[in-house]
Structure formats: structure tokens, C-alpha cells
N, C-alpha and C positions, 0 to 999 in steps of 0.2 A: 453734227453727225460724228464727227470726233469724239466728242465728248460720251455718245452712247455706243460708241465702241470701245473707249475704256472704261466706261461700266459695265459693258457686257464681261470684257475682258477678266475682271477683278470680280467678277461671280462666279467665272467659271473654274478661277485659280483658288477659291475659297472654297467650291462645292469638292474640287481636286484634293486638295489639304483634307477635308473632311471626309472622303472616302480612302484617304491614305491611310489615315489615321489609326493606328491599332487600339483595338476592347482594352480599357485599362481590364490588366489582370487581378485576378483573389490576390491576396495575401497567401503567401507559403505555408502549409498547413506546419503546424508542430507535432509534430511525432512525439507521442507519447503511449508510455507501455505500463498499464498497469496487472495485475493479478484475480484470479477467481478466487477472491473473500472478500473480507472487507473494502482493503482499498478499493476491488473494481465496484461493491456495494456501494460506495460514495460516488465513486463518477458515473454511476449510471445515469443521474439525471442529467448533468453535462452531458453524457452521450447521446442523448435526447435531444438536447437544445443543440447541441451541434450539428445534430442530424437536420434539424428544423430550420436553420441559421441563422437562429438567435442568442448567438455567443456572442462578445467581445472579440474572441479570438476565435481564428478557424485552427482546425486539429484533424489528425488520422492517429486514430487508435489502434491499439496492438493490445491483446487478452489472454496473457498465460496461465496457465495451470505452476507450474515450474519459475519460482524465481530465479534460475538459473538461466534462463531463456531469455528473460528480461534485463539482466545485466549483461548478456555476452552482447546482444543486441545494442545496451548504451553504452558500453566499452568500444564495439566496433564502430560507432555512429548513425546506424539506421535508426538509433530510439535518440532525442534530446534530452528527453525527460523521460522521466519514467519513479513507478511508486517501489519502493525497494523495503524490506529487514530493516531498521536503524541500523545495525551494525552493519548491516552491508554496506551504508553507503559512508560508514568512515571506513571499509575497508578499499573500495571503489576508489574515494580520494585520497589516500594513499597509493593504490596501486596506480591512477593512471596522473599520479606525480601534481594533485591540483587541482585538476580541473575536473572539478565537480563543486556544484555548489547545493547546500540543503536549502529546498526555499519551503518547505512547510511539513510539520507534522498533523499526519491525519487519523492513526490509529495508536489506540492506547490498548491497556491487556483486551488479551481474547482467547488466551490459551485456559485449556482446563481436563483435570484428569477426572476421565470418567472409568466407572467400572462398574462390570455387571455383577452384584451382591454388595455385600455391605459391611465389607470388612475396611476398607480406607474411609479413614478421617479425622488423620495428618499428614503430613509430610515422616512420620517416622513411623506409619504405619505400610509403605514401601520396603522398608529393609526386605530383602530374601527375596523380590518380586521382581519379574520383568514386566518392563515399561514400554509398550508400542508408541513410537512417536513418529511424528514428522516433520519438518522443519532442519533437516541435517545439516550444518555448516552455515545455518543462519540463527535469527534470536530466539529461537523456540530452544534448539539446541544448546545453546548455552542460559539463558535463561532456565532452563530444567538443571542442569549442571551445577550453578551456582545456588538456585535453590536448595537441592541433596544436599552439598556441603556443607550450607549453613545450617543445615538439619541436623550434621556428624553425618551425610551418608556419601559413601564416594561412588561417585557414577564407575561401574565396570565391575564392579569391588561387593561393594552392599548393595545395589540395585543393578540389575541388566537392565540395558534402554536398545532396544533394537529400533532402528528408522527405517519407514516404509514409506513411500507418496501416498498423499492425503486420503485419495479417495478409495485406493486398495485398501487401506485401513479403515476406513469409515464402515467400506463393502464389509469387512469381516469383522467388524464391530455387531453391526446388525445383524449379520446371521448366527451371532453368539460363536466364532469359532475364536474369539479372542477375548478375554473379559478384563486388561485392564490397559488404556492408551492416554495415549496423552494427544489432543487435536485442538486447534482454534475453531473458532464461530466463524462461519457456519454450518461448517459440517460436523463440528461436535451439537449441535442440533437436530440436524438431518439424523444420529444415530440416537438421539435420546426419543424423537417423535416415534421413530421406526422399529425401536428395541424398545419396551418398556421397562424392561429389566435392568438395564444399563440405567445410571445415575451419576450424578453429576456429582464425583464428589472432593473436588478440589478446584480452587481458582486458583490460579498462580499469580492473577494480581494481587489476590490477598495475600498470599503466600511472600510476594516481592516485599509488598507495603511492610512486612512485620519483620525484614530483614536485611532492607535497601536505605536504611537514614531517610524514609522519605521523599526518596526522588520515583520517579513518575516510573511506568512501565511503559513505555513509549516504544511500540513495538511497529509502525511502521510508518511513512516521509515519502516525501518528494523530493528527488534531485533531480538537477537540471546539470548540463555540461558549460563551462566558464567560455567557454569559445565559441557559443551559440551565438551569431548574429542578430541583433538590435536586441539583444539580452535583456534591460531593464524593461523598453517597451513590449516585448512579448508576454514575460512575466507579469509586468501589470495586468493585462487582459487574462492571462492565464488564473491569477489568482483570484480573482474578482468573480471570474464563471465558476472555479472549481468550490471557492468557497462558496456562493449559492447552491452547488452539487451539494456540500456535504450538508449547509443547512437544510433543504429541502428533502434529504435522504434521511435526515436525525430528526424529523419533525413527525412526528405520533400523528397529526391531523393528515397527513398525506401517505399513511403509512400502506394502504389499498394500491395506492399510484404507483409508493415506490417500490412497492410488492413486484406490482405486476413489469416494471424498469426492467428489475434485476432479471427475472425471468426470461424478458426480449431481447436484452444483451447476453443470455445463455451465461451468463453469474453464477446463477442460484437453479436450482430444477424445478423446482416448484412457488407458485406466489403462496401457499402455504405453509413451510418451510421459511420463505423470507419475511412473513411476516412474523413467525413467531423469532425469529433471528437478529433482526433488523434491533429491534430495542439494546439488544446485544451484543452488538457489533464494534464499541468502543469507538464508533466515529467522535472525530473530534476536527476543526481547523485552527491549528497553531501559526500562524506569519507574521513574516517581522524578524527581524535580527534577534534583537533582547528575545520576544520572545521562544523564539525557538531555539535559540542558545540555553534559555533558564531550564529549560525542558530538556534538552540533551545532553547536560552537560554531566549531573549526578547520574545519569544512569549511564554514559559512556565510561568514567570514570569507575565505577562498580563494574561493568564489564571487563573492561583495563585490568584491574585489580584481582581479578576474579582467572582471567587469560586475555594475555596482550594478544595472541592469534586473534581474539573475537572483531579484532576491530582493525587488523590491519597490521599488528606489532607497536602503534605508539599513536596516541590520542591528537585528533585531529585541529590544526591550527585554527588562530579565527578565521583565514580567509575562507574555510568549509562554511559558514555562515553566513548565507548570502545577504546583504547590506544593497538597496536600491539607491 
């Protein structure tokens, strides 16, 4: 009798344990902030797969319009991560003394000046003209800058460049009340579909390539913040899903799917629009120390060279190179 009364006894302090017991919880999602063009173009499909919960890693997304938005956000801490300008984020690590680390390049050129008629097609057929752009105080801005120069044209001087947000100028792109700007993909698509007058008639990564030694136009990255909790192991999961983002977003055979991505995560406005974009969009996945050091480093350097403001006032140590 004893004996099946501390049997009873030792079932009912087990069943007890086991109704005490707390739901192991999710994992912490990562905050990450990226942009309406390209970059958010790329994670759309991760935004998918996260949505479905079939990542590696879980996440909460944030989708600005305003790279301004995005960095005050990972400056303050609400964002870990987030897709920024290359030059932003050696200015970033600069400013918040460190901590920041790049752990991947994902977009390469995507800027291009378009204009309605057919009088550009050079760089020094600009002189006397103003230049509608966007991109103010990030790479578009100075990547146009340093372009002129190396032309013999000085921005202010031989070319007016007035800065507008992307999509007020795309707007008055297409209703012809502008005829010459300068915008990245995808919304310098959105006005060639929509305007058929308007032509595309400069690429500035060509424009870069014939005047940069070579080094990449690496126009925008991933950083993450150095003081972000289980750092490497988040990263790994991080990189692993974002990189199937971009391969499956830069792949022609899914180009219908990821038409329709960009459009459900309100990216792109139309799957029309993203499909004729999408080829365009300079996705690329850069990770790894070496290689996203070989990739930033001539073109940080040509910025540098070109105005130390672009980057911060002085070129970013190795430890901005994030190393697993």
C-alpha cells in the first residue's frame, strides 16, 4: 500500500512540473529596416518566407520610402539591422563611434538619367542644364557629383541639380512637366513605361566604370549594430535566408512570383512595372569579410577622395567589416 502511494505520489508531482511548466518561447524577432527599391526588391521573398515560417531566422520588418527614416530608427535601436546608401553606413559607423558592422552587399548601380528628347548622350552634354535628382545626402548625391567633375563639370556651377523625393519626381517625370532627372530602378522605370518620350539616356554605372579605376558601384549593404545580442549566431540565420531572398528575387525563372512579392509587400505598384524592373535592379549577394571588403573598399576610397563628408570625414577601419 505504501509503495502505491508513492507512486501515486511521484505522478502527481510530474503531471504538477508539467502544467507548471512555461511554452518555450520564439526566438526574438530581428528588426530589420529596409527601403522601397531595390533593397526592399530583394527581401521580398524573405518577407514571404518569414511570413510562412520558413526562415532560419524570425524577423519584423520595417519599409521605408526615406532612407532617413531607416537610419534614425538604427541609430536610435528600434532597427538592428537595416539596408542603408554604402556611404551611409561608413557614415553611421563613424558617427555612432563603432558599432556598426557591414555584413553584406546587395545592390550594385541602379541610378540613371533620363530625359524627355534627345539631346543627352554624355556626361558633358549636362553642361547649362538642370538636373532633377534624388538621393540628397546619400550615394546617388554624391555619386552624380563626382561623376560631373570627372567630366570638367562642377555641380552648382556648370550643372544645377535640384533634389526632390523619389516619387514626386518620378510624378512629374511622367506628366512631362520635367524633362531631365536623374532616379534609380525602379522608379526610373515606372516613368520610362509611363512616359514614352522620356529615355533613358545615361547609366551612371557606366558612367562610374569609365572613371572609378575599376572599382564597383556598390550602391547599397546591410549593416547590423556590434552590440546586437548572439551577433554571429543571428547573422548566420540572417544571411542564409536573405541570401535565398536575393537569389530567388534575381532569378528570371521566378520572375512572375517575384513580380507579384514586390507588389504584396507594396514595394513596387504594379507586377508590371516589377517585372520589367526586376532584371534591373543590380541585386547582387556580396558576404564574407574579404569579400565585402574587396567591394567597398575602391569605391569608399573614390568617395573619400572625391569629399570626406560622403562617408563620414575619414574612411572606415577594418573592424566595419564584419568577420564571423
Amino acid at each position: 500500500m505504501k509503495r502505491i502511494l508513492l507512486i501515486l505520489l511521484a505522478a502527481v508531482m510530474t503531471l504538477s512540473l508539467f502544467s507548471c511548466a512555461k511554452p518555450k518561447e520564439p526566438a526574438p524577432a530581428l528588426s530589420v529596416g529596409f527601403l522601397k527599391g531595390p533593397t526592399g526588391v530583394g527581401a521580398a521573398y524573405l518577407m514571404d518566407q518569414n511570413e510562412k515560417g520558413a526562415c532560419e531566422g524570425n524577423y519584423a520588418f520595417t519599409l521605408e520610402e526615406d532612407p532617413s527614416a531607416v537610419t534614425a530608427a538604427f541609430i536610435q535601436g528600434s532597427l538592428s539591422a537595416a539596408a542603408v546608401p554604402t556611404n551611409v553606413a561608413a557614415v553611421l559607423y563613424n558617427k555612432m563611434e563603432g558599432n556598426v558592422r557591414i555584413v553584406a552587399v546587395n545592390t550594385l548601380s541602379v541610378l540613371h538619367i533620363l530625359e524627355a528628347g534627345d539631346t543627352v548622350h554624355s556626361v558633358a552634354d549636362l553642361r547649362g542644364r538642370t538636373v532633377y535628382a534624388t538621393g540628397q545626402g546619400a550615394n546617388p548625391e554624391y555619386v552624380l557629383n563626382y561623376i560631373l567633375r570627372e567630366n570638367g563639370l562642377e555641380p552648382g556651377t556648370d550643372v544645377t541639380v535640384e533634389f526632390m523625393d523619389s516619387g514626386e519626381l518620378a510624378t512629374r517625370m511622367v506628366s512631362g512637366e520635367l524633362d531631365l532627372c536623374m532616379l534609380p530602378i525602379p522608379a526610373a522605370t515606372t516613368v520610362l513605361m509611363k512616359n514614352k518620350d522620356v529615355r533613358d539616356a545615361l547609366s551612371l554605372g557606366d558612367e562610374w566604370a569609365k572613371t572609378s579605376a575599376g572599382s564597383e558601384l556598390a550602391q547599397g549593404c546591410i549593416v547590423v549594430r556590434a552590440d546586437l545580442d548572439d551577433l554571429d549566431a543571428r547573422m548566420a540565420a540572417f544571411l542564409k535566408d536573405y541570401g535565398a531572398s536575393i537569389a530567388f528575387m534575381s532569378d528570371g525563372k521566378n520572375l512572375e512570383e517575384a513580380a507579384e512579392l514586390t507588389v504584396k509587400y507594396g514595394i513596387i505598384p504594379s507586377a508590371e512595372i516589377a517585372k520589367a524592373a526586376l532584371p534591373d535592379c543590380g541585386l547582387t549577394f556580396l558576404s564574407g569579410h574579404d569579400a565585402v571588403k574587396g567591394c567597398m573598399d575602391g569605391y569608399l576610397q573614390v568617395m573619400f577622395d572625391a569629399d570626406p563628408a560622403s562617408v563620414g570625414g575619414k574612411l572606415p577601419d577594418e573592424d566595419f567589416y564584419y568577420k564571423a
